[in-house]
Each structure stands twice: as structure tokens, then as C-alpha cells.
N, CA, C and O of each residue as an XYZ file, in Angstrom:
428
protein
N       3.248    -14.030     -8.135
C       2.587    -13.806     -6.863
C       2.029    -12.387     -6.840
O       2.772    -11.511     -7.281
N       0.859    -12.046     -6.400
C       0.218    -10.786     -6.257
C       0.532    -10.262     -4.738
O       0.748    -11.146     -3.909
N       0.572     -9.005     -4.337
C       0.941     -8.182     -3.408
C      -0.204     -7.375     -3.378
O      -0.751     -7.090     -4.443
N      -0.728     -6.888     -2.108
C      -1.704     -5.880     -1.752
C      -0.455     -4.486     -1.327
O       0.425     -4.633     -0.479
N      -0.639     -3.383     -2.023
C      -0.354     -2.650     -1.670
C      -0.373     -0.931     -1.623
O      -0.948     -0.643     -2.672
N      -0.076      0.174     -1.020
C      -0.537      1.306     -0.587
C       0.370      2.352     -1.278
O       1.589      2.199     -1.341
N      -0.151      3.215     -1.693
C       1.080      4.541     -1.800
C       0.319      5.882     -1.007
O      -0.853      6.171     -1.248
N       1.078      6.569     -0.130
C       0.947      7.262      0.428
C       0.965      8.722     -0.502
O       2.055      8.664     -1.071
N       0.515      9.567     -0.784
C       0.627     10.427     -2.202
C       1.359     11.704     -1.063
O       0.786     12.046     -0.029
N       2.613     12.236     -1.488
C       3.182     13.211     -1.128
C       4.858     13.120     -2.012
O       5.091     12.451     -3.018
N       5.692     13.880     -1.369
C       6.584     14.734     -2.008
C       7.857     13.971     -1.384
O       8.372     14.705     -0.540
N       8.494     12.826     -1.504
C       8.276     11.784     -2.650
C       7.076     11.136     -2.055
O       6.767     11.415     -0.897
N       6.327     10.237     -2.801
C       5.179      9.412     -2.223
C       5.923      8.245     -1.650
O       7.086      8.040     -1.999
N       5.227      7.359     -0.665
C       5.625      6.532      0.175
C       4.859      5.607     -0.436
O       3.808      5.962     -0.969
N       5.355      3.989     -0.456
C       4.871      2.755     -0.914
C       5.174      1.546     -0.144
O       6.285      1.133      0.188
N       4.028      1.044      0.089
C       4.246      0.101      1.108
C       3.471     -1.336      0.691
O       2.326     -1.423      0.247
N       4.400     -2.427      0.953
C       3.427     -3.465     -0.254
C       3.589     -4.959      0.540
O       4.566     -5.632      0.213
N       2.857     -5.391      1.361
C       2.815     -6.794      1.984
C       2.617     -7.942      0.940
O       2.930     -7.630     -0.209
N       2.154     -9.209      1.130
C       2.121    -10.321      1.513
C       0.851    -10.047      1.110
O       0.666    -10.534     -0.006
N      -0.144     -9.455      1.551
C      -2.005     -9.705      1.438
C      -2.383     -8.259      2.249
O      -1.670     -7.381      2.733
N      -3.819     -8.438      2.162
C      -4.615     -6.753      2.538
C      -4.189     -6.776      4.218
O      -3.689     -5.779      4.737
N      -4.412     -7.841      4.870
C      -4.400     -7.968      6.542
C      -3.492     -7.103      6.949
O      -3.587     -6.082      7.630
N      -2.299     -7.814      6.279
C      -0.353     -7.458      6.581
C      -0.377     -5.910      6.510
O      -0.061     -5.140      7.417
N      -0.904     -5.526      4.994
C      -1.084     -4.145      4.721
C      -1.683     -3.186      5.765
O      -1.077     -2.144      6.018
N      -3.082     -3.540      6.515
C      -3.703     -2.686      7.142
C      -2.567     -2.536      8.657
O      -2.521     -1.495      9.312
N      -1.609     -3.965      9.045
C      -1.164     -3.663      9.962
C      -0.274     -2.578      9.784
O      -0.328     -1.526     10.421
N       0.619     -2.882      8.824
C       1.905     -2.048      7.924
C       1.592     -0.668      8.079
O       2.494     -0.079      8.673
N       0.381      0.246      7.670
C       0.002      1.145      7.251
C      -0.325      1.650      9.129
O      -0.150      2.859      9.282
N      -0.551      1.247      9.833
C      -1.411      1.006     11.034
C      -0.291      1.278     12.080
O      -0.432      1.853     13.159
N       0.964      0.702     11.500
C       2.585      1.132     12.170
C       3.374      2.078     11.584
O       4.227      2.819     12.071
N       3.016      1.964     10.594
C       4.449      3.183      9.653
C       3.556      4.438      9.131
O       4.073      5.453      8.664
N       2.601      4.308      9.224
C       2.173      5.984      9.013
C       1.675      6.201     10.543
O       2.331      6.717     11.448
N       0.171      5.610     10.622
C      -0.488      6.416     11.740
C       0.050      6.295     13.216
O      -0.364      7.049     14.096
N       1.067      5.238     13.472
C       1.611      5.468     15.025
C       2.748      6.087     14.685
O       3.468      6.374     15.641
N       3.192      6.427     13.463
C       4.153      7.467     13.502
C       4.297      8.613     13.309
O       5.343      9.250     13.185
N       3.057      9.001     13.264
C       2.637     10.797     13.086
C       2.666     10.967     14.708
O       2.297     10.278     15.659
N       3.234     12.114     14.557
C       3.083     12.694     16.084
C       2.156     13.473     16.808
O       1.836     14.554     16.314
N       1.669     13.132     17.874
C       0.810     12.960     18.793
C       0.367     14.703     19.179
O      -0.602     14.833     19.927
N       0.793     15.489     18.872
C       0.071     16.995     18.873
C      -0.357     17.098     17.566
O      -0.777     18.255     17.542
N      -0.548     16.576     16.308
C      -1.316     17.078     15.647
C      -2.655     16.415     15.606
O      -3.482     16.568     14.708
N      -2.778     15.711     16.596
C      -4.485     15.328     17.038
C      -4.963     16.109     18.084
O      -4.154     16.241     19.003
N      -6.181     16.742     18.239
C      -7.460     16.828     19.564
C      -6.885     15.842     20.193
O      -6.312     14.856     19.731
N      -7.102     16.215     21.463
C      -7.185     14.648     22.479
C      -8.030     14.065     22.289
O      -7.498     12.983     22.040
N      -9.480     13.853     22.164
C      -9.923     12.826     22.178
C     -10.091     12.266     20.704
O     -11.039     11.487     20.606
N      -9.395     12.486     19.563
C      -8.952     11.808     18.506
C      -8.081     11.344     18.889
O      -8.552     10.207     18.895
N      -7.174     11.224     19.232
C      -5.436     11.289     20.093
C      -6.099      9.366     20.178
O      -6.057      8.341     19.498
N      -6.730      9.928     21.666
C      -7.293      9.096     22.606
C      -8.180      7.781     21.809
O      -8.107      6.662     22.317
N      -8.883      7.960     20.737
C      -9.814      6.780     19.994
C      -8.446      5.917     18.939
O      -8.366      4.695     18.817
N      -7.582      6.840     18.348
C      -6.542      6.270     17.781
C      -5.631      5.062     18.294
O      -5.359      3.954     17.831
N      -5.177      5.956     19.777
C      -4.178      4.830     20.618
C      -4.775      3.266     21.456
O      -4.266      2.254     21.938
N      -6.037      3.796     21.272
C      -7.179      2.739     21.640
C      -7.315      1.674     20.343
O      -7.344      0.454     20.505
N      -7.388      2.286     19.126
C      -7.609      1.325     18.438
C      -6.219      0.685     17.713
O      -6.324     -0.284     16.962
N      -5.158      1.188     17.947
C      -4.240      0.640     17.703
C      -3.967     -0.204     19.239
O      -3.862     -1.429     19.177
N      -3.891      0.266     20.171
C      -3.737     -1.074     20.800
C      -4.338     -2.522     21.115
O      -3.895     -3.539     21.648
N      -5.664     -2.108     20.484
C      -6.669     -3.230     20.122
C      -6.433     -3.997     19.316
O      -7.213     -4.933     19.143
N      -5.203     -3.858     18.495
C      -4.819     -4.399     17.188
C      -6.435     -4.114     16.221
O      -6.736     -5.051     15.482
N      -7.258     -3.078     16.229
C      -7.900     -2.607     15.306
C      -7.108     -1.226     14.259
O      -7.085     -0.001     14.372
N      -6.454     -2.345     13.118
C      -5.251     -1.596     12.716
C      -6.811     -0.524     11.365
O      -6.847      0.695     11.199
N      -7.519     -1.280     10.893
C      -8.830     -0.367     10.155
C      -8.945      0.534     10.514
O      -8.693      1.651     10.063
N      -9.417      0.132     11.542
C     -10.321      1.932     12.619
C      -9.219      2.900     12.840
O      -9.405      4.102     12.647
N      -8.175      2.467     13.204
C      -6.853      3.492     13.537
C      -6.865      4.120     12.227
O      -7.265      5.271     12.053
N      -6.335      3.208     11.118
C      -6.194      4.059     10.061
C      -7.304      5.015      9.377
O      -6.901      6.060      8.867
N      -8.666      4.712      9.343
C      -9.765      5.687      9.034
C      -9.937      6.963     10.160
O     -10.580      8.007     10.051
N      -9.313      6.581     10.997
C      -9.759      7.951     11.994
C      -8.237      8.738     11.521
O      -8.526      9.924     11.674
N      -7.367      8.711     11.227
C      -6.061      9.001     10.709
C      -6.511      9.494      9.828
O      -6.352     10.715      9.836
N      -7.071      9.083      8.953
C      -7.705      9.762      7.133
C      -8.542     10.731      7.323
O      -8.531     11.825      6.759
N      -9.417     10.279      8.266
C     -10.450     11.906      8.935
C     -10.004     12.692      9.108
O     -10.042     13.670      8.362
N      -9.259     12.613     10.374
C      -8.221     14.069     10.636
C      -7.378     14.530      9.474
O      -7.251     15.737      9.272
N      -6.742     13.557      8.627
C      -6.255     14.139      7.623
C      -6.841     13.964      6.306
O      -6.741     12.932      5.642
N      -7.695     15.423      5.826
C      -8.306     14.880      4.793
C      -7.503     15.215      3.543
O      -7.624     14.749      2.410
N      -6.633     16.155      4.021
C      -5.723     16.738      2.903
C      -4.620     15.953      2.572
O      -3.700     16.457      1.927
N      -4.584     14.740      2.939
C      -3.476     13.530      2.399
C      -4.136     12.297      2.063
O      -4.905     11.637      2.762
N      -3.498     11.958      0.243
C      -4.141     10.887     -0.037
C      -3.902      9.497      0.194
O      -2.922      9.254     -0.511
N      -4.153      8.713      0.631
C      -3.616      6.964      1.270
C      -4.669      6.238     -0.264
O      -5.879      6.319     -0.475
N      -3.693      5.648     -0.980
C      -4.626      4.694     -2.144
C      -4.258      3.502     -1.582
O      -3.094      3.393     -1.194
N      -5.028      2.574     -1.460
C      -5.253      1.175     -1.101
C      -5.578      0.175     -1.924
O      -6.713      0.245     -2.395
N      -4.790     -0.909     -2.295
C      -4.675     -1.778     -3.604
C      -4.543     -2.982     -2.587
O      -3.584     -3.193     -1.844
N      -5.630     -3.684     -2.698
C      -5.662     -5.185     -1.691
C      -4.960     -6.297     -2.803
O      -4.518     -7.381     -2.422
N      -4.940     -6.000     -3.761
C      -3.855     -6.841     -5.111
C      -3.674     -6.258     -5.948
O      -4.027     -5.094     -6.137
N      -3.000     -7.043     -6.722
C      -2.777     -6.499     -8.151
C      -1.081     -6.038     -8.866
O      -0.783     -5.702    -10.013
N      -0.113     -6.228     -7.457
C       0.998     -5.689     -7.491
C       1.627     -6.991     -7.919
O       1.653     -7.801     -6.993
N       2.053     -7.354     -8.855
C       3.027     -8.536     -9.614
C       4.093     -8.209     -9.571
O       4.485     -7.071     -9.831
N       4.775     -9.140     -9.236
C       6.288     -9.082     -8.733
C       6.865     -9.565     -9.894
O       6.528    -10.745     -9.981
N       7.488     -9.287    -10.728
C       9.035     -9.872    -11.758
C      10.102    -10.241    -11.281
O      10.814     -9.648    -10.470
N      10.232    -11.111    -11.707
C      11.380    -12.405    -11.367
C      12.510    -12.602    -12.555
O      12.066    -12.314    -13.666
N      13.357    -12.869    -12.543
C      14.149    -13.981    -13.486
C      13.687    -15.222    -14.176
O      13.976    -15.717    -15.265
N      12.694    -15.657    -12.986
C      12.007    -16.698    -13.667
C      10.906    -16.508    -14.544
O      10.627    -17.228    -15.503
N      10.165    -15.276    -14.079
C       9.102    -14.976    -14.469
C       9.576    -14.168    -16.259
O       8.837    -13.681    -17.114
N      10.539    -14.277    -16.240
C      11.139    -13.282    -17.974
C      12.159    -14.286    -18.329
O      13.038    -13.970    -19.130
N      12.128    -15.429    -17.825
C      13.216    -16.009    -18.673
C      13.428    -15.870    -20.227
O      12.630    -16.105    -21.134
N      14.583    -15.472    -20.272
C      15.255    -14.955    -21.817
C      14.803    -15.749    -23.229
O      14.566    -15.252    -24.330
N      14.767    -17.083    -22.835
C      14.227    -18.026    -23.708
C      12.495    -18.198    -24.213
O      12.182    -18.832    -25.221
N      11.672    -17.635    -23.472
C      10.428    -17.467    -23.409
C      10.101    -16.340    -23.913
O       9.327    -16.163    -24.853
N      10.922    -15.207    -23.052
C      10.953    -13.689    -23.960
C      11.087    -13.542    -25.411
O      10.287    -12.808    -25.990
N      12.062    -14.192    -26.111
C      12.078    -13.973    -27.182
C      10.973    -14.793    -28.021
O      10.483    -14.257    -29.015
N      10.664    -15.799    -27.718
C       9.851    -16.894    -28.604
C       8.497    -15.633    -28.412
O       8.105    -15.139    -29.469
N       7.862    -15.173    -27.172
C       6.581    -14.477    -27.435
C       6.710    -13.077    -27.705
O       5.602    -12.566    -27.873
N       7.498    -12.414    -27.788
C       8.307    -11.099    -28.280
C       7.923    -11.230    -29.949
O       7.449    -10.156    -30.319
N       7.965    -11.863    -30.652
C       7.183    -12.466    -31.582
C       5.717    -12.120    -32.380
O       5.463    -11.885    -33.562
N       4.582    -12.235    -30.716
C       3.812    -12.038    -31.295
C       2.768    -11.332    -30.920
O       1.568    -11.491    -31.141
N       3.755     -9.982    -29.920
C       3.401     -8.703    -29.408
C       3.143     -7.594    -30.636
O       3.910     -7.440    -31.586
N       1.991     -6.908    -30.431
C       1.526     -6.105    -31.290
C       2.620     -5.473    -32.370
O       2.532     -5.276    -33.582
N       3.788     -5.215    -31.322
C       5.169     -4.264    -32.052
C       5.430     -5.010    -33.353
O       5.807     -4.429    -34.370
N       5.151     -6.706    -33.258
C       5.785     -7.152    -34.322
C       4.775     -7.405    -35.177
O       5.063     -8.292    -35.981
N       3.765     -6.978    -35.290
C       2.734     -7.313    -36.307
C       2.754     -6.162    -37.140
O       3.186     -5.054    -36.823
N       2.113     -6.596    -38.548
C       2.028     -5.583    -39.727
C       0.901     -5.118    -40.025
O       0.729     -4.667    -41.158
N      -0.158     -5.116    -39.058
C      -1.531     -5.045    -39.336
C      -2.308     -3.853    -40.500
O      -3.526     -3.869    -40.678
């Protein structure tokens, strides 16, 4: 299964990884930008933010969030995050194609 998901780049970086991009923009839309606190905006940034988060316009919240902060990086991955399983490495499969991974060739 593929995952859309975000890393927030700082000191440790923050990672946040839904279900699909939608889930993500809400995710990102609750756990970063309505949780930064409310004096480090202008009011009327303040004011377009709490508007568009209560609109459930979780996009716009988060790009006006990235404006004001240009000095923090948000990377955005709508897929690509593969999840590993037990099933997905079963031991019996591992070894049969373990086989005929570059490591074992004599080229």
C-alpha cells in the first residue's frame, strides 16, 4: 500500500504520513498550522488563516503558513511511502530472490 506523506525539516524533523494526499493536507492543516501559536502572525494573516481553516480549506491554511514562514521547510510526498509488512518479506520469498540481487552476481 502507498502512503502520501510530509516531513517537516527541523531539529528533530517531524513526519507525518496518511492514508492519501486529502488526509495529509488535513493532518498538516491540524498538527502544524493550528498549532503554531497565534502571536507569531500579523492579524490579518492571523485572521485569513483561522478563516481558512475553519472553512475546512486545509490548502490555503497551509500555504499562507509557508508564506509567513519562509525559513521552514514542509516537503510534500502525495505517494510513494511503502509500508513493509511480514507479508510483504516473507522469509521464504526472501531467500529464493536474495539470489538474484546484484550482491550475488559475478559480473
Amino acid at each position: 500500500m502507498d502512503y502520501a506523506y510530509a516531513v517537516l525539516h527541523g531539529d528533530p524533523p517531524q513526519i507525518f504520513v496518511a492514508d492519501d494526499i486529502d488526509v495529509l493536507h488535513r493532518v498538516i492543516a491540524l498538527e502544524i498550522v493550528a498549532k503554531t501559536p497565534s502571536t507569531f502572525f500579523a492579524s490579518e494573516v492571523l485572521a485569513d488563516i483561522r478563516e481558512s481553516l475553519l472553512d475546512e480549506e486545509w490548502g490555503r491554511a497551509t500555504e499562507l503558513w509557508m508564506r509567513h514562514f519562509s525559513d521552514k521547510r514542509l516537503d510534500v510526498y502525495p505517494s510513494g511511502l511503502r509500508v513493509w509488512t511480514d507479508a510483504t518479506v516473507a522469509a521464504d520469498v526472501t531467500n529464493l530472490e536474495l539470489q538474484f540481487q546484484p550482491l550475488f552476481r559475478d559480473d
